[in-house]
VEXTOR-155231 format. One record per residue: residue number from 1; residue in three letters; x, y, z of N, C-alpha, C, O, CB in turn. Coordinates in steps of 0.1 Angstrom, whole numbers. Glycine has a CB too. Example, Ala and Ser with C-alpha at 12.3 -4.5 7.8 and 13.67 -1.06 7.14 Angstrom:
# residues 2
> 1 Ala 132 -57 78 123 -45 78 132 -33 78 142 -33 85 113 -45 90 $
> 2 Ser 128 -22 71 137 -11 71 129 0 79 134 11 80 141 -6 57 $
# end
This chain:
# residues 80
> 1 Unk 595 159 -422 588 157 -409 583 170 -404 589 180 -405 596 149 -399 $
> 2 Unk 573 170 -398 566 183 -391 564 178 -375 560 167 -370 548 187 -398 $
> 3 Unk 569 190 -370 565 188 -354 556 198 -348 558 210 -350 577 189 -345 $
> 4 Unk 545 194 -342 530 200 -340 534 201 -322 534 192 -314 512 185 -346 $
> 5 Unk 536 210 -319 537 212 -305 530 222 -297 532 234 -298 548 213 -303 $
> 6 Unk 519 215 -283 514 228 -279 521 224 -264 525 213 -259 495 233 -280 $
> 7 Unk 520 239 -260 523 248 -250 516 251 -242 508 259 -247 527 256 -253 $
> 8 Unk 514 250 -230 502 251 -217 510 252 -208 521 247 -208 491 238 -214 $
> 9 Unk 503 260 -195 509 263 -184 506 252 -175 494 248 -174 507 276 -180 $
> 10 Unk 514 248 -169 515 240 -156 503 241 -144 499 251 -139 528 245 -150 $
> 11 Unk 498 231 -142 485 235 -127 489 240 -121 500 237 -116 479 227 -119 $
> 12 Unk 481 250 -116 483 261 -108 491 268 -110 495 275 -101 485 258 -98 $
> 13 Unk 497 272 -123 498 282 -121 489 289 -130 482 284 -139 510 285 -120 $
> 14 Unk 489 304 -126 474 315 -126 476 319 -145 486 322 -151 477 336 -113 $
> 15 Unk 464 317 -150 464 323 -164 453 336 -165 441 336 -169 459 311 -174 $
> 16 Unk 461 346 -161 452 360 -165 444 358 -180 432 361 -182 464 375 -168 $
> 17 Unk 450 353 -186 445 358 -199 434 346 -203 426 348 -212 459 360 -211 $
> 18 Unk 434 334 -197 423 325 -195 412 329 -188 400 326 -190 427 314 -190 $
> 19 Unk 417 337 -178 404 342 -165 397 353 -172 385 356 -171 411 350 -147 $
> 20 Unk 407 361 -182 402 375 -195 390 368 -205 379 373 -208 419 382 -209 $
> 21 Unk 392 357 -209 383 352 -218 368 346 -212 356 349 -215 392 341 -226 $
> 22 Unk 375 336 -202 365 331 -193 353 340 -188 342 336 -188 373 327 -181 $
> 23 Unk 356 351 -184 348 361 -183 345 365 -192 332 363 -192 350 369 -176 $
> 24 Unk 347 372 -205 344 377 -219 330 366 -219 318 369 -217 359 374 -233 $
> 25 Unk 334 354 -223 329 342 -225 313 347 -219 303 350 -225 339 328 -217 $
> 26 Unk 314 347 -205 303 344 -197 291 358 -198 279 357 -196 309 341 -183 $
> 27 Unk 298 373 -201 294 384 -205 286 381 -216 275 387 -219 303 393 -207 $
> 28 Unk 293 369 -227 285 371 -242 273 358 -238 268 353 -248 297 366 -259 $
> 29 Unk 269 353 -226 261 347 -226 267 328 -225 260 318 -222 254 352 -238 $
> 30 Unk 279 329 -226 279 313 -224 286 309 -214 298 306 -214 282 305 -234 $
> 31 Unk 272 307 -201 269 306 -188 278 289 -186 284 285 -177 250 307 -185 $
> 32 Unk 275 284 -197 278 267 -189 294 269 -196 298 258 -201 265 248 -197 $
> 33 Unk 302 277 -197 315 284 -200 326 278 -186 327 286 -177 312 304 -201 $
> 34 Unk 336 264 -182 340 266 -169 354 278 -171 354 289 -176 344 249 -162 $
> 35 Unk 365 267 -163 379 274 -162 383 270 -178 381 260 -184 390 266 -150 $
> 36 Unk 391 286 -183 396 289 -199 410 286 -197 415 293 -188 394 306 -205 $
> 37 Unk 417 279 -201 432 281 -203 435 284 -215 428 282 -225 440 271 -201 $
> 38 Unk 449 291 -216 452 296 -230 469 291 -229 477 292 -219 449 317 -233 $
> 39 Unk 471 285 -244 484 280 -246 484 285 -260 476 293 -266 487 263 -242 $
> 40 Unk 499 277 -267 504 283 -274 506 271 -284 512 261 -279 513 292 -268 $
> 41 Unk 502 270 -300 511 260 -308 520 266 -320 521 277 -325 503 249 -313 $
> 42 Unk 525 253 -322 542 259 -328 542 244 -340 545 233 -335 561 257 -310 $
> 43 Unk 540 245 -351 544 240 -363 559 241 -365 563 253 -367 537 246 -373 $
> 44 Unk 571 227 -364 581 233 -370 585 221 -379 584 209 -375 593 239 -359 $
> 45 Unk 588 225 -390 591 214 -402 610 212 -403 620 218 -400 585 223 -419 $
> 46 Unk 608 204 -406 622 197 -403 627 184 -413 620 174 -415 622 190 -388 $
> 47 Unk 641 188 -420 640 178 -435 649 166 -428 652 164 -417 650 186 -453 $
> 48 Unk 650 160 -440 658 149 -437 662 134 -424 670 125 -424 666 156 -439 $
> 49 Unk 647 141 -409 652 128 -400 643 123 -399 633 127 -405 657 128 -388 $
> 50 Unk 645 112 -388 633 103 -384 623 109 -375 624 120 -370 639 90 -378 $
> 51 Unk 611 96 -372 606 107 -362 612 106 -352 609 115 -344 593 106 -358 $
> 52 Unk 623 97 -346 622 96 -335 634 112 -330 634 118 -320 626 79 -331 $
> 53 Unk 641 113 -340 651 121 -342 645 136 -345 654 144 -346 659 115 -352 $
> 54 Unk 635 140 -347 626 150 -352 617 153 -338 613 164 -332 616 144 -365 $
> 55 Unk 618 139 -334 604 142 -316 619 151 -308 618 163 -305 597 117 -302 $
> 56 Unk 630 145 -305 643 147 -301 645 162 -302 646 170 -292 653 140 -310 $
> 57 Unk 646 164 -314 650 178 -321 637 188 -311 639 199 -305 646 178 -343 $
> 58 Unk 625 183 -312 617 191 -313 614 197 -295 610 207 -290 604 184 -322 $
> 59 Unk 618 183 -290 618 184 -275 629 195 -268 628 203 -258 621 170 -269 $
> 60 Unk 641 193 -278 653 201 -274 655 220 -277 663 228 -273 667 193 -282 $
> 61 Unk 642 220 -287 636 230 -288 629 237 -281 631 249 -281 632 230 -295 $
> 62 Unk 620 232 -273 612 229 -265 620 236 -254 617 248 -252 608 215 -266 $
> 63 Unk 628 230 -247 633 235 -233 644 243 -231 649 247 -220 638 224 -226 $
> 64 Unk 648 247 -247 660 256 -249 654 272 -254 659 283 -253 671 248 -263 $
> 65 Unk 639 268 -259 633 284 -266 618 284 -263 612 293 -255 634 286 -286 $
> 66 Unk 612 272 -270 596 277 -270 588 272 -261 576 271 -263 589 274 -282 $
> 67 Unk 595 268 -249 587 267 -237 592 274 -224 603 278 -227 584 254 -235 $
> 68 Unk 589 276 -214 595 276 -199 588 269 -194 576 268 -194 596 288 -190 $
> 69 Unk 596 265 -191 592 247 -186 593 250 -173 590 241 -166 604 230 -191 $
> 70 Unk 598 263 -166 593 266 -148 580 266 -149 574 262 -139 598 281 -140 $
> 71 Unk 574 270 -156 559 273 -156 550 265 -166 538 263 -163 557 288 -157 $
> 72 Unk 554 261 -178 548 259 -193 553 238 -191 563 232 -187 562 273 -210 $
> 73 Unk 541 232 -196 546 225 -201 546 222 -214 543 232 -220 544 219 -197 $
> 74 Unk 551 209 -224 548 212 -237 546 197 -238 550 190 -230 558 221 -246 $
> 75 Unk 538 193 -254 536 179 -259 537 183 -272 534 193 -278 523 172 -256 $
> 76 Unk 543 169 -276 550 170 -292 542 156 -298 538 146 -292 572 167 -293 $
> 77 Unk 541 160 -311 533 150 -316 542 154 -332 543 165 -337 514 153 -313 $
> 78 Unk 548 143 -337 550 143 -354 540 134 -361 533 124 -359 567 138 -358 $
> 79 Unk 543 145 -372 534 138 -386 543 138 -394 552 145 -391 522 145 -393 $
> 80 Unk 545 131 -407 550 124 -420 551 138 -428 555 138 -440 540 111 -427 $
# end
């Protein structure tokens, strides 16, 4: 089982590095460019469980390492 998870910051709060592109963006010409956000994804492969036991795993990963969930949320999606 594979767990496909991205990582995005919460509304409101501020993404420098989206507002860095967003502007890049509009310098190279693309004017109809709105608000950039920038997140993060995370492939993690995992033998032997179900999905529901893999979504589980992947969530508990999730709030223990590859997110901060004060600021970050995250969505998990498995594939076969």
């Amino acid at each position: 089982m594979k767990a496909k998870i991205h990582v995005t910051l919460k509304n409101g709060v501020l993404d420098p590095q989206g507002k860095a592109i967003e502007s890049a963006l509009s310098h190279l010409g693309f004017a109809d460019v709105g608000q950039v956000r920038v997140g993060k994804y995370i492939e993690v492969e995992m033998k032997g469980q179900s999905p529901e036991s893999t979504r589980a795993r992947a969530e508990e990963m999730c709030e223990k390492l590859l997110a901060n969930t004060v600021i970050e949320k995250f969505a998990v999606e498995i594939a076969e």
